[in-house]
N, C-alpha and C positions, 0 to 999 in steps of 0.2 A: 708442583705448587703445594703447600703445607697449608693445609685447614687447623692451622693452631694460632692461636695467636700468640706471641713472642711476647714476654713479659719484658724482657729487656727493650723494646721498643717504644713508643708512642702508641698510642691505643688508634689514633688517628693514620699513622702510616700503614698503621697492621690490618684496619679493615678496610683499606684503599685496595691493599695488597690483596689481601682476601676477594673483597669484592670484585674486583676488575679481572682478578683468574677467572673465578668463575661466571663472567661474565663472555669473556672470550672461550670457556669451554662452549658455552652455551651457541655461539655463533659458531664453533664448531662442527657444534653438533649438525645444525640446522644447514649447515652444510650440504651435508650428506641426506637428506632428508631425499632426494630424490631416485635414490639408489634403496634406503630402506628405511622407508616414510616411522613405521612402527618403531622401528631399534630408538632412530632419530631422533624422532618427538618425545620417546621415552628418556632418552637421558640426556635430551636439553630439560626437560620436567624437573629433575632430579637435580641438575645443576640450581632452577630455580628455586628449589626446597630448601636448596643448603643458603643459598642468600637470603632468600626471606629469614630464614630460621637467624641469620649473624643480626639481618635488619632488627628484626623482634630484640635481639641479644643487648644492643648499643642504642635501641629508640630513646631512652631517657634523655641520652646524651645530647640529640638534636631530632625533637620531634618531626620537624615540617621539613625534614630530608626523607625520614621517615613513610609519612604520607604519602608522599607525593612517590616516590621509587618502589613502597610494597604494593601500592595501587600500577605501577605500572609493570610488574611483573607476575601479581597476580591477574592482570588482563591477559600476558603472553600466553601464561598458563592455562588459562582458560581458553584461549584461544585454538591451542593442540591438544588440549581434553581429549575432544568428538575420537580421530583413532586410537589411541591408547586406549581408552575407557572401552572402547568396543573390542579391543583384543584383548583386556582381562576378562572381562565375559567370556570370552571362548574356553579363559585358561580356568573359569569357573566352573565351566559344565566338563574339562578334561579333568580336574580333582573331583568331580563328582561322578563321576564314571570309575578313576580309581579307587572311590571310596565303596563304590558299591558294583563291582566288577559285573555280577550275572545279568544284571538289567544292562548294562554299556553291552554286555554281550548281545544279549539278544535284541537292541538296536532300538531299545528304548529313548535315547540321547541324540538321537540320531536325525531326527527331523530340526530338532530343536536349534543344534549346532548348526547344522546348514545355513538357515534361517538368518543365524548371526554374523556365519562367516560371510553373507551375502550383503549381508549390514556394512560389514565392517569394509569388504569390495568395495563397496557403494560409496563410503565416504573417501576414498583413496580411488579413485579411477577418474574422478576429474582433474586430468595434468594440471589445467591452467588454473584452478579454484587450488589444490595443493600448492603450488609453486607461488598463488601470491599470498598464502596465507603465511607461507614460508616468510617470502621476501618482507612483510609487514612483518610480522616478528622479528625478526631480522633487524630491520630500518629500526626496532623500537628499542629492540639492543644495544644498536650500536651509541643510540644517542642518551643510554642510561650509562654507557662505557663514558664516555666527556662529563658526565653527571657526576662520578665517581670522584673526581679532580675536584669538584667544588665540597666535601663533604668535608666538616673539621669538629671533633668530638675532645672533649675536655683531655688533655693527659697530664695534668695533674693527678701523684697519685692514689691521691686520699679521691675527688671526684672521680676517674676510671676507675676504682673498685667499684663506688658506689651505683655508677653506670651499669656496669657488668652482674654485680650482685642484683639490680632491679630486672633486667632482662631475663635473669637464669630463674627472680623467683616469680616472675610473672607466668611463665611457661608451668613452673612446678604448679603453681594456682590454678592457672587454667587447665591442667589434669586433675588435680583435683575437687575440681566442684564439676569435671565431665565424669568422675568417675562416681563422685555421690549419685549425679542424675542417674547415668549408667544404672547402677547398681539399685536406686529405687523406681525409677519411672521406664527405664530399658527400651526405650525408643532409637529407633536407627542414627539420627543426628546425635543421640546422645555420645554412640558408641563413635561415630565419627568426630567430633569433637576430643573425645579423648586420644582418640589417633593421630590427628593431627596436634596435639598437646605432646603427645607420646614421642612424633618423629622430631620435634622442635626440641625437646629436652635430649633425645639422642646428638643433635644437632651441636648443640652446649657443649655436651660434655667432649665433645671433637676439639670443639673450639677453645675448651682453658681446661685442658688435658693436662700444663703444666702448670695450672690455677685450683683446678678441684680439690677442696678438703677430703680427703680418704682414697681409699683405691677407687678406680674409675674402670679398668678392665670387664670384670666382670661383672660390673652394673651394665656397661655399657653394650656388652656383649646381649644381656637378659632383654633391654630396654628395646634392643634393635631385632630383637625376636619376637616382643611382643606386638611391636609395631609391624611386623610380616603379619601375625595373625590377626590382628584388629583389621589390615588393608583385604583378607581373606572374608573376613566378616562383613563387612562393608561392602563386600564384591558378590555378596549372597544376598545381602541386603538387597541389591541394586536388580541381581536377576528373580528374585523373588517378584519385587514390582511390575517387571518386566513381562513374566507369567502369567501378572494377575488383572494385565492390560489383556481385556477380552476386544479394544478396538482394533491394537495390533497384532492377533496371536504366533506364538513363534512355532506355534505346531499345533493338532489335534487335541481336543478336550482330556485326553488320556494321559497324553505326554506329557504337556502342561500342568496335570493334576498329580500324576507322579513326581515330576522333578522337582514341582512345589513340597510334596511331603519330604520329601528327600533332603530337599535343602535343608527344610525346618530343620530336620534330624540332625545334619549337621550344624546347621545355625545352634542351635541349644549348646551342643557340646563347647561351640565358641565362644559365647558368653560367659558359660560356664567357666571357662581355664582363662578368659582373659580379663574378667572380674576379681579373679583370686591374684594370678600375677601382677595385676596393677595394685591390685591392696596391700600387695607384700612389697612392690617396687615403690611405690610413696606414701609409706607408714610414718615417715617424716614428716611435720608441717613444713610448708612453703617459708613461712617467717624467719623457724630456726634453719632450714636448709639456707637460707638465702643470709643470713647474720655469718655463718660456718663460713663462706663463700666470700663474702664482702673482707671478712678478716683475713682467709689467707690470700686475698688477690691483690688488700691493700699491702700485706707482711711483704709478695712477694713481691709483688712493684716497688716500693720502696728500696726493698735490697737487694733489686737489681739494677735499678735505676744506680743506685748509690755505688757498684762495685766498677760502674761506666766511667765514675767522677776521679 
């Protein structure tokens, strides 16, 4: 299945097309959830990343399909959070142990991890609470997959640019006013807002790969490395909190108090690099990105549409 969309098509059968793959990945996935709850849930998530991210892409087009299907697979997603979210923690306190090796040596991380992996146990050890959390997701799948069949977006293609240019410059807008916040007030939501602006624009550029005005490789490649480090950031953010919850602690006042300093240590250095490459990756306004956009997706629908006649 090809996460592009075909300029030579209808705008309307290409994100049927789109959406319905990965919609059936996603039941895929959830498949297998019982064999490897974690893999599972992780890349039915990811399936539902890349739909939302098309959803957001074509909302102009027809808002109240819109509504109604990005609410109902940001609930799925929500719903498979709890283990994923408790195995990146693990994989946070394992880069923090390679970041700072002599303390992982001498078994500083070591209460703390436990702690989590016992967390993480915990939410994966009741078969029959997994399995129907599974199956509800599943069931909500399947009846967004018949959903799909009702969905009809302009392909006209003076309206389909304009669709598509509204969706790619909405994303660019909303990185940029996460990365002003970012950048002045540096609040955790902030840095996560732009991440999630960040993976939605890598998202795009998948999606009119053969629509994009200028090279797209190498954006595209920076875009999706900065969206690793931002999810790294956000995952320190998350266990920082977590350390600083004296109701639940994940270990001894020492441990807690080191692996807090420690994070900082690396928290900083992330801001740091990931405040610079976002100011260098959208030094463009939203408006003229999105004018740049609308031209050549109206130029090339048209002349592809027309070479069909």
């Amino acid at each position: 299945m090809s996460f592009r969309i075909d300029p030579r098509l209808s705008l309307t059968v290409e994100v049927r097309r789109i959406a319905a793959g990965e919609i059936e990945l996603m039941l895929r996935h959830l498949a297998l959830a019982s064999g490897n709850p974690d893999k599972a849930m992780h890349d039915c998530r990811k399936s539902i990343k890349r739909l939302r991210a098309l959803l957001h892409l074509v909302r102009s087009g027809n808002p109240d399909f819109f509504q109604e299907e990005n609410a109902r697979y940001r609930d799925i997603s929500a719903c498979l959070a709890g283990p994923r979210e408790a195995a990146a923690l693990i994989e946070t306190m394992d880069r923090l142990a390679e970041a700072f090796p002599e303390q992982a040596a001498a078994g500083a991380f070591g209460t703390v991890r436990g702690t989590l992996k016992a967390r993480r146990s915990g939410l994966l050890r009741e078969g029959q609470a997994l399995a129907s959390l599974v199956e509800g997701a599943a069931a909500s799948c399947r009846a967004g997959l018949r959903k799909v069949d009702t969905l009809v977006l302009p392909d006209d293609p003076e309206k389909a640019a304009d669709v598509l240019a509204h969706g790619a410059r909405d994303a660019l807008h909303r990185a940029w006013a996460a990365l002003a916040h970012a950048g002045k007030r540096g609040k955790a939501k902030d840095f996560h807002d732009l991440r999630k602006a960040v993976k939605a624009h890598a998202m795009h550029l998948l999606l009119l790969k053969k629509l994009w005005p200028g090279p797209i490789r190498a954006r595209r490649k920076a875009i999706e490395a900065l969206g690793e480090r931002l999810g790294d950031l956000h995952d320190i953010f998350v266990m920082r909190a977590l350390l600083a919850d004296k109701a639940h602690p994940l270990g001894s006042k020492a441990e807690t108090k080191l692996g807090d300093r420690l994070l900082k240590r690396s928290e900083r250095k992330l801001r740091k690099s990931c405040l610079a490459e976002a100011t260098q990756l959208f030094s463009d306004s939203p408006r003229r990105s999105a004018k740049k956009l609308a031209r050549k997706v109206r130029d090339g629908l048209s002349r592809n549409r027309s070479s069909l006649l």
